[in-house]
TISETOR-685028 format. One line per 4 residues: number of its first residue (from 1); their letters; for each residue x, y, z of N, C-alpha, C, CB. Coordinates in nm, 2 decimals. Glycine has a CB too. Layout:
NUM) A) X:Y:Z:X:Y:Z:X:Y:Z:X:Y:Z  ...
***
This chain:
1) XXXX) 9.49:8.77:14.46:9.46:8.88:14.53:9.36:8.84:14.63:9.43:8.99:14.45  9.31:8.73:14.59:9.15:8.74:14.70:9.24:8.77:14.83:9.02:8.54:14.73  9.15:8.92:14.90:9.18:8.92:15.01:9.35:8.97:14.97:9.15:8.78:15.09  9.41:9.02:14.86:9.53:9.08:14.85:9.60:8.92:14.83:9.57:9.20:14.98
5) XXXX) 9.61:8.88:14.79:9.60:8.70:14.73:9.61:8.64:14.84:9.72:8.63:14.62  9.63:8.61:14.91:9.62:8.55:15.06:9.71:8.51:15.16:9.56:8.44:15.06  9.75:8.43:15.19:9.86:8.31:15.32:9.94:8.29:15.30:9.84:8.17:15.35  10.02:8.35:15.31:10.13:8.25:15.26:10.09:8.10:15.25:10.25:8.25:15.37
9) XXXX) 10.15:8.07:15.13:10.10:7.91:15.10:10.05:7.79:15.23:10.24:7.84:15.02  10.16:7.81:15.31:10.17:7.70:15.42:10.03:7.75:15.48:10.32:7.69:15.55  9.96:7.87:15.46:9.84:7.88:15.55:9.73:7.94:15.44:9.87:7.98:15.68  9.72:7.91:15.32:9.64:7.91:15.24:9.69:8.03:15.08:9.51:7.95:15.33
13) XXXX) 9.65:7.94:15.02:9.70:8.02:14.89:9.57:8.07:14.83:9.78:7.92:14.79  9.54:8.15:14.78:9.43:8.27:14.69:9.45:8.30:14.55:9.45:8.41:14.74  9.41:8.36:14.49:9.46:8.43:14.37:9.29:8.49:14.26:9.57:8.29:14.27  9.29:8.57:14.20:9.22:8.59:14.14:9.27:8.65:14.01:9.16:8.64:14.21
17) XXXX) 8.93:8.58:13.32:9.00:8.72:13.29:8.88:8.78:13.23:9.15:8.72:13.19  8.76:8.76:13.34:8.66:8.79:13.27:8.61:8.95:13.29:8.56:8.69:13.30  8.61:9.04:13.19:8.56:9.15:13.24:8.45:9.20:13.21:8.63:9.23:13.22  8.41:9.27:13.36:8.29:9.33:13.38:8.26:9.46:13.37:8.26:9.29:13.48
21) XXXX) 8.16:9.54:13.31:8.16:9.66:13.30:8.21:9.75:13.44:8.04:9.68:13.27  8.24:9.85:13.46:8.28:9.90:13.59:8.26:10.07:13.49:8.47:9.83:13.67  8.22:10.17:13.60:8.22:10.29:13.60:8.33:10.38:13.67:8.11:10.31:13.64  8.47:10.40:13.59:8.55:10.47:13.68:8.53:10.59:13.75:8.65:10.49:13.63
25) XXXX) 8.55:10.62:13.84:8.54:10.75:13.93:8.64:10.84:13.88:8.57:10.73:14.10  8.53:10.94:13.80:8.61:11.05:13.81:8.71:11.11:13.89:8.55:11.11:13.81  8.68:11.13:14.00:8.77:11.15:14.10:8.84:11.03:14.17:8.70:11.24:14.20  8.89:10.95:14.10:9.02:10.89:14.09:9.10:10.88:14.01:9.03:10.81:14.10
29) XXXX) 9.08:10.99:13.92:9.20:10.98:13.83:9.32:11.10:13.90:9.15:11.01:13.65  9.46:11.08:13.86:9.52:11.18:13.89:9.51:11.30:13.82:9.62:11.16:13.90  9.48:11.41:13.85:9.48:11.55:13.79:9.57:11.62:13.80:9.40:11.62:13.81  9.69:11.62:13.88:9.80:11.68:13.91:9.89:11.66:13.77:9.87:11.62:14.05
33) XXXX) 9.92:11.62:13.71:9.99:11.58:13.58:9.98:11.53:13.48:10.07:11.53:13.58  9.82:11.56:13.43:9.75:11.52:13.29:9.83:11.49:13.17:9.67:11.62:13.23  9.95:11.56:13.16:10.06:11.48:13.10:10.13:11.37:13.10:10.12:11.53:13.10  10.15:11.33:13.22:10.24:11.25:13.26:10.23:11.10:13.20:10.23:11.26:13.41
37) XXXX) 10.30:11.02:13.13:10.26:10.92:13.08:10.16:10.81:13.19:10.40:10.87:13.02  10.08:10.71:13.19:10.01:10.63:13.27:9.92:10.68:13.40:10.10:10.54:13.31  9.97:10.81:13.35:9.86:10.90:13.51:9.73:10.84:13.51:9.81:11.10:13.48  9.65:10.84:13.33:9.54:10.82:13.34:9.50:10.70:13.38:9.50:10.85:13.24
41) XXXX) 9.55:10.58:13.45:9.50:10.47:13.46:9.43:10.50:13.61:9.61:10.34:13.45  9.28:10.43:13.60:9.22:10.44:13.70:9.22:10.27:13.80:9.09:10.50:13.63  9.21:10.35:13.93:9.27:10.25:14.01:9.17:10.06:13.95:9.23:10.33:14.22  9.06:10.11:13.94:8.98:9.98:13.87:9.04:9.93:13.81:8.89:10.00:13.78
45) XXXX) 9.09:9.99:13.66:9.20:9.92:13.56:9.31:9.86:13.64:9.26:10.04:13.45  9.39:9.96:13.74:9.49:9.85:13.83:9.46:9.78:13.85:9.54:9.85:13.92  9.39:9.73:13.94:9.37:9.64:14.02:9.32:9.53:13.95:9.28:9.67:14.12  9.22:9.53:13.82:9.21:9.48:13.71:9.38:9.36:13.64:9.17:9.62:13.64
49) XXXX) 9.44:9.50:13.59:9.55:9.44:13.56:9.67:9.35:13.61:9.57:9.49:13.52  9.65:9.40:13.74:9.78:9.31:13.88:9.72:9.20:13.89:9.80:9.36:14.08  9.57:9.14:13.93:9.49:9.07:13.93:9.51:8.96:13.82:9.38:9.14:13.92  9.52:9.00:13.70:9.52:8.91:13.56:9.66:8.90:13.57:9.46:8.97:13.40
53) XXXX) 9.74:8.98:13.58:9.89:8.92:13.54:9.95:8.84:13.66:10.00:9.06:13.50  9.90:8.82:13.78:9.89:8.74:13.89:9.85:8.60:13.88:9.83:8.78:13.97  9.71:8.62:13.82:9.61:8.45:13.74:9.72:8.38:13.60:9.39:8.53:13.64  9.74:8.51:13.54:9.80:8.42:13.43:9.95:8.36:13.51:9.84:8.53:13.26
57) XXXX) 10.04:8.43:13.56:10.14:8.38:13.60:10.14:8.25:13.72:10.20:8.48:13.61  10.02:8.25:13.81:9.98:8.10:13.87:9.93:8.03:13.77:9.86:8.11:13.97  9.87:8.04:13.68:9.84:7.92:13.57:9.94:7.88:13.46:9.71:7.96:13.48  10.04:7.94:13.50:10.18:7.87:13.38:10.27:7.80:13.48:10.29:8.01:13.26
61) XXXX) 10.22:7.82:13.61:10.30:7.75:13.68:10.23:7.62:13.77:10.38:7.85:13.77  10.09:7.58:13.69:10.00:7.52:13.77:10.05:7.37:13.80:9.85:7.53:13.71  10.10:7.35:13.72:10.19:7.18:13.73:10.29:7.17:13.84:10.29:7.14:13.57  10.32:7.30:13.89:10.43:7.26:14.01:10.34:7.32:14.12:10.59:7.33:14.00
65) XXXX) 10.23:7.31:14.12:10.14:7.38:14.25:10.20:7.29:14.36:9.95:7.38:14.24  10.26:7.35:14.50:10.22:7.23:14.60:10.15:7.14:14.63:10.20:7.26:14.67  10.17:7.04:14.68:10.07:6.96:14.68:10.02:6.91:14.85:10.12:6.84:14.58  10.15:7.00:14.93:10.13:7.02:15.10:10.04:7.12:15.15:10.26:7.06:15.17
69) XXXX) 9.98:7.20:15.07:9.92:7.30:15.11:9.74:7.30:15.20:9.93:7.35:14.98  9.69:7.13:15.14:9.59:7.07:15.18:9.46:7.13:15.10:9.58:7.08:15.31  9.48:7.19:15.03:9.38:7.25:14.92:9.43:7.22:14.78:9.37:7.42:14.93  9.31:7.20:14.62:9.41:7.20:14.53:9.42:7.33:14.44:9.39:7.09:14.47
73) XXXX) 9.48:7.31:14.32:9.50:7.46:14.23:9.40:7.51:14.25:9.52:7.47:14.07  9.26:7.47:14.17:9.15:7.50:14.17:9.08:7.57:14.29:9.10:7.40:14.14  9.05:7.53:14.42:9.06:7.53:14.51:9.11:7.71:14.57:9.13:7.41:14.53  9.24:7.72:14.52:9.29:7.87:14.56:9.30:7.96:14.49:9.40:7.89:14.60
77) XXXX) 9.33:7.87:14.30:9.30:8.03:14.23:9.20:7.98:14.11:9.47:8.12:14.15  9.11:7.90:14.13:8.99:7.89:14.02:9.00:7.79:13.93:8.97:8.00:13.93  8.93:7.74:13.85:8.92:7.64:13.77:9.01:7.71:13.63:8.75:7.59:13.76  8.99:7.79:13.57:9.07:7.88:13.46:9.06:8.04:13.51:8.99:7.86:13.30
81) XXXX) 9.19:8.07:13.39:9.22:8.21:13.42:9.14:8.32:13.46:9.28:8.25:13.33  9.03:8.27:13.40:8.90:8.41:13.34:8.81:8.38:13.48:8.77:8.37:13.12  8.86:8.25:13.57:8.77:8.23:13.68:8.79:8.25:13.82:8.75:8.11:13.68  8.98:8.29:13.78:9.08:8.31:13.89:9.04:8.43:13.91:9.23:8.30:13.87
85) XXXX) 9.07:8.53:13.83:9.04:8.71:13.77:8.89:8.73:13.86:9.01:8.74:13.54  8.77:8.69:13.80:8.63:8.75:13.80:8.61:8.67:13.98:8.51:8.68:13.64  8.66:8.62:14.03:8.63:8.54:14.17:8.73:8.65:14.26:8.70:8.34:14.18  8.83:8.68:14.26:8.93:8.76:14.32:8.86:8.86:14.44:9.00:8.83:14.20
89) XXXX) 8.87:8.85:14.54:8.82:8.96:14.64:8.88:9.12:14.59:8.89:8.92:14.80  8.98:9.13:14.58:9.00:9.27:14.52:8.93:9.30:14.40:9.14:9.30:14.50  8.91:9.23:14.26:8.84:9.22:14.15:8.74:9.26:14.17:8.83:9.12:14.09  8.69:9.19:14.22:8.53:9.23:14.28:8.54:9.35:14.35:8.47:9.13:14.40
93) XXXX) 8.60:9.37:14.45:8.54:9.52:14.49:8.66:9.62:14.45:8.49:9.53:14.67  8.67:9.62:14.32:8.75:9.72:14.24:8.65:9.85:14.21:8.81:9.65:14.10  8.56:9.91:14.23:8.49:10.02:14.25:8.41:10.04:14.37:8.41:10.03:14.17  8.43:9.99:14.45:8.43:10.00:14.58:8.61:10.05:14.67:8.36:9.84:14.62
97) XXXX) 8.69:9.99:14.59:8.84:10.05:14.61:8.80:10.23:14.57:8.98:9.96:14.47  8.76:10.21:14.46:8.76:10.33:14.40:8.70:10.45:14.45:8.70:10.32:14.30  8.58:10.38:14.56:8.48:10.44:14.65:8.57:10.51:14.71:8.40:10.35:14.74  8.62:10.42:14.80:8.68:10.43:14.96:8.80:10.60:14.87:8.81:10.21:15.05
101) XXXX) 8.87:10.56:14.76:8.95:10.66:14.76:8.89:10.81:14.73:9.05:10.62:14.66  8.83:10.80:14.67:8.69:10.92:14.70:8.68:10.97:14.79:8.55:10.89:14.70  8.65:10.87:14.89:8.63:10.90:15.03:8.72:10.95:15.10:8.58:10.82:15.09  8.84:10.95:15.07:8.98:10.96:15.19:9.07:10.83:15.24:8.92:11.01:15.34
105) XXXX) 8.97:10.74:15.22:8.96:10.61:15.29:9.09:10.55:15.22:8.81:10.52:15.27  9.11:10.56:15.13:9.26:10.50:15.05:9.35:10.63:14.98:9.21:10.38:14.91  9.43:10.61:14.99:9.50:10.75:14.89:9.57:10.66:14.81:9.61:10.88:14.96  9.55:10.72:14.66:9.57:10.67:14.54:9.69:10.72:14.42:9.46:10.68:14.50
109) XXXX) 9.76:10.62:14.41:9.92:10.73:14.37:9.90:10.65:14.19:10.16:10.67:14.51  9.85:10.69:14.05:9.85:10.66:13.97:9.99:10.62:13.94:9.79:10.73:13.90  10.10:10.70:13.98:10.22:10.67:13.94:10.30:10.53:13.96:10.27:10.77:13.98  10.29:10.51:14.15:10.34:10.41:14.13:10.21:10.28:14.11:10.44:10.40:14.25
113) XXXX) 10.11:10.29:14.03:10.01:10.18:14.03:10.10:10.16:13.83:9.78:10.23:14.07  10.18:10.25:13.75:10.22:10.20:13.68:10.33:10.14:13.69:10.22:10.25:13.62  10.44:10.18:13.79:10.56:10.12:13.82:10.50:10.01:13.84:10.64:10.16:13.92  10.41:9.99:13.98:10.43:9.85:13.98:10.39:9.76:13.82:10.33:9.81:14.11
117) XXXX) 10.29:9.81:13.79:10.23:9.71:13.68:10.38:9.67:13.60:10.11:9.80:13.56  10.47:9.76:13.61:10.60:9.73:13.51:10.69:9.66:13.56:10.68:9.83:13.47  10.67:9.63:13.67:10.76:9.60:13.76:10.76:9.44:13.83:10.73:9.70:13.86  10.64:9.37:13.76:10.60:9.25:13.91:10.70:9.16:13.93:10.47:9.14:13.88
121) XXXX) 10.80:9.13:13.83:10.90:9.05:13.87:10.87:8.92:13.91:10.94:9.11:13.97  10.75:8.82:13.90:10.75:8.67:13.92:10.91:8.63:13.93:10.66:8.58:13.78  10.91:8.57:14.04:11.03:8.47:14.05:11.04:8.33:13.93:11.02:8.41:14.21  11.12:8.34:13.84:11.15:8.21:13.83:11.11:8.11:13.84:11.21:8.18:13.87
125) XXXX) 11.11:8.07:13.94:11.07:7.90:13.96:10.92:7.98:14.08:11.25:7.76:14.08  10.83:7.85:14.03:10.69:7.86:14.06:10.67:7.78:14.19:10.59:7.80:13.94  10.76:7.72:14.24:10.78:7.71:14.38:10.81:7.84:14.46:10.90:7.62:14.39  10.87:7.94:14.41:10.90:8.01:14.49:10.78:8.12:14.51:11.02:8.05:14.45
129) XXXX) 10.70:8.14:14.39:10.62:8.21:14.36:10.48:8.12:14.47:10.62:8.23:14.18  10.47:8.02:14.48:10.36:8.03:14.55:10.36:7.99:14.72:10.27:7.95:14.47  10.50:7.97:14.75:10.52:8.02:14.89:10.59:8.16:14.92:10.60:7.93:14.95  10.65:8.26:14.84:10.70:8.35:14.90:10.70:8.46:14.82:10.82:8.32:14.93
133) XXXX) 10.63:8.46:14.70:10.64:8.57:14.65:10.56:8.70:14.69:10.62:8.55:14.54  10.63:8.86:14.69:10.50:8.94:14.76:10.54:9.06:14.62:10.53:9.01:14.99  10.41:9.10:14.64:10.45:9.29:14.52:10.51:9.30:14.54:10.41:9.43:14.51  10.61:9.40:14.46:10.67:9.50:14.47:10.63:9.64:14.54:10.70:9.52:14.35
137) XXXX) 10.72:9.70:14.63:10.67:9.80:14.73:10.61:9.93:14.62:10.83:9.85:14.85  10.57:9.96:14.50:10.53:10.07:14.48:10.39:9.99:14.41:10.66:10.17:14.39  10.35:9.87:14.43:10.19:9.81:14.43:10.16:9.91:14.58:10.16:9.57:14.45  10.21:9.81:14.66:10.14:9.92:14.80:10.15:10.03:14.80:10.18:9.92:14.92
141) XXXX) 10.25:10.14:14.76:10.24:10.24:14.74:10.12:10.32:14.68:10.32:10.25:14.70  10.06:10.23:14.55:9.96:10.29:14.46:9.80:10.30:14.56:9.96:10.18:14.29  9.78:10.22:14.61:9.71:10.22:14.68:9.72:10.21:14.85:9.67:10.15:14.62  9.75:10.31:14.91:9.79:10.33:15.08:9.63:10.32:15.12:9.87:10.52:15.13
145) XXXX) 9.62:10.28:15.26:9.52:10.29:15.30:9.53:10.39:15.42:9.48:10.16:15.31  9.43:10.47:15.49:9.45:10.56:15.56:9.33:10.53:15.72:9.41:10.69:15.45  9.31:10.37:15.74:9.21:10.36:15.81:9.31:10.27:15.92:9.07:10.31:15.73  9.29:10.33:16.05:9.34:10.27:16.15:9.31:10.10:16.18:9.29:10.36:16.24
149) XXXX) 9.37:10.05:16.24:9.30:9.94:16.33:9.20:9.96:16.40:9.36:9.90:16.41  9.08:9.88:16.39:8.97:9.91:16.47:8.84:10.05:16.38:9.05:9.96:16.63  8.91:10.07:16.29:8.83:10.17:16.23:8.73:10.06:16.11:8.94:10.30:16.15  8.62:10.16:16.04:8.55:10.08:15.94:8.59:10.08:15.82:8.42:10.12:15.94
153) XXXX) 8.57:9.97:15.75:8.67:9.93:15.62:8.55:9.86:15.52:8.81:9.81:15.66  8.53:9.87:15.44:8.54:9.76:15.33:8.59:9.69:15.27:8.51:9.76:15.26  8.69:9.69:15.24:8.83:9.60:15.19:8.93:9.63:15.28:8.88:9.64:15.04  9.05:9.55:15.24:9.18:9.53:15.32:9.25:9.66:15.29:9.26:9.39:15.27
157) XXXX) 9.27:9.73:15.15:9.31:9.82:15.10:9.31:9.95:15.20:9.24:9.84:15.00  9.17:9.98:15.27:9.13:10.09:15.35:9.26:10.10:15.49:8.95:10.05:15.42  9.28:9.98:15.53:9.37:9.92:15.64:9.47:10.02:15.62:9.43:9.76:15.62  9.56:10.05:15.72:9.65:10.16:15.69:9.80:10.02:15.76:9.61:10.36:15.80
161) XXXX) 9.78:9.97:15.89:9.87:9.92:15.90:9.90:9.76:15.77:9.87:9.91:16.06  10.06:9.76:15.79:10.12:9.70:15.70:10.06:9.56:15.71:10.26:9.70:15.72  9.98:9.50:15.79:9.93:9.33:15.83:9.83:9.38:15.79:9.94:9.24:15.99  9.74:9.45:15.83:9.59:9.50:15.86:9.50:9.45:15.76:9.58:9.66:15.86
165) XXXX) 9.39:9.39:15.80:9.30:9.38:15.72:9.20:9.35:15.74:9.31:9.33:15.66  9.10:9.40:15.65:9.00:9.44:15.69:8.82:9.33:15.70:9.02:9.55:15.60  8.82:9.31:15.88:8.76:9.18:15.86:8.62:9.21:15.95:8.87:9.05:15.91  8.49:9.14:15.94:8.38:9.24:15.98:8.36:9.36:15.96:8.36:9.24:16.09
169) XXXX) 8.47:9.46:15.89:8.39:9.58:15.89:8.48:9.65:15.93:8.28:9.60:15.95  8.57:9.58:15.99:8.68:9.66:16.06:8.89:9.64:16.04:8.64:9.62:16.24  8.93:9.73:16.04:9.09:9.71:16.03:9.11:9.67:16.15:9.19:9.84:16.00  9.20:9.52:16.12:9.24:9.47:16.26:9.42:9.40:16.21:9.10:9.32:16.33
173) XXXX) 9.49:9.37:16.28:9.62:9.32:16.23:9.54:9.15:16.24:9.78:9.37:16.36  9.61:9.11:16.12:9.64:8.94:16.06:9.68:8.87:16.13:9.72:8.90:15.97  9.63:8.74:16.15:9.64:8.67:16.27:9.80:8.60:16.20:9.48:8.54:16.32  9.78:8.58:16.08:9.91:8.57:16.01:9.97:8.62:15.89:9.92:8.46:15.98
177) XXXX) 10.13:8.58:15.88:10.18:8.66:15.79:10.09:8.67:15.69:10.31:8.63:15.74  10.07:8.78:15.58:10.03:8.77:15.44:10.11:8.81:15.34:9.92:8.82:15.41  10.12:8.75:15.25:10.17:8.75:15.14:10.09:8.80:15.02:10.19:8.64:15.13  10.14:8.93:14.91:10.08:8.99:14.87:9.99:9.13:14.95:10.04:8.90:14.83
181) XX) 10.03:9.13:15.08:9.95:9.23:15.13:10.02:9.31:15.22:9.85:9.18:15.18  10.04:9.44:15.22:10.10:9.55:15.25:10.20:9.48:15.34:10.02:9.66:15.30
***
């Protein structure tokens, strides 16, 4: 995920199981359907868990990492799993995500943050996974962002367009494709 996990490989690979206390925001949980099975997962815990099930599945495939990429494993997703996770640009500002949705700045769908979690689908072969693999469309769903280009951001998340991300402070479109990111 650093940065929503990064480059497509040919232009840099990312990734981010150590956990840190975090205070969920009340007002991010969904309250529309207190029943609803997985409602209660707060966006922290997502982002948490896409994060780790991203690190573990780059580290079972670490023996076929590219070796054209000009960086090495280490290098894009950490020395071990627990180093991939706790380094991760989204990891890190996983209550600051939480912020922005508080704020307006992201709108937050509990529902599909479970689909996706059920959903990630790793390709097969770990070649494919670290040049082409992206979420599943109901990860981006769970977290939309609602902040223009050129508007103020803290994270990439806030970004509303599909490239967008969020760099000095501001939503701007990606100079290149990304992978993993809306």
């Amino acid at each position: 995920m650093r940065m929503f996990c990064s480059l497509l490989v040919a232009v840099a690979l990312t990734g981010a199981c150590s956990k840190s206390s975090h205070t969920p925001s009340p007002d991010a949980r969904d309250t529309t359907s207190p029943d609803a099975p997985g409602t209660d997962i707060t966006p922290q815990a997502f982002v948490e868990q896409l994060v780790t099930a991203e690190c573990e599945h780059a580290f079972s495939c670490m023996a076929q990492y590219p070796t054209t990429t000009g960086t090495t494993f280490a290098d894009d997703w950490g020395s071990s799993q627990a180093d991939c996770v706790s380094t991760d640009d989204d990891y890190v500002a996983r209550d600051q995500i939480a912020a922005a949705i508080t704020a307006g700045n992201i709108t937050w769908d509990p529902a599909s943050a479970v689909a996706c979690l059920g959903a990630l689908g790793f390709p097969a072969s770990c070649a494919e996974f670290f040049t082409s693999y992206d979420y599943p469309g109901t990860c981006y769903d769970a977290l939309s962002g609602n902040i223009a280009d050129g508007g103020n951001c803290t994270t990439d998340w806030e970004c509303s367009g599909d490239t967008s991300v969020c760099t000095a402070g501001k939503c701007a479109p990606a100079m290149a494709v990304r992978a993993h990111r809306r």
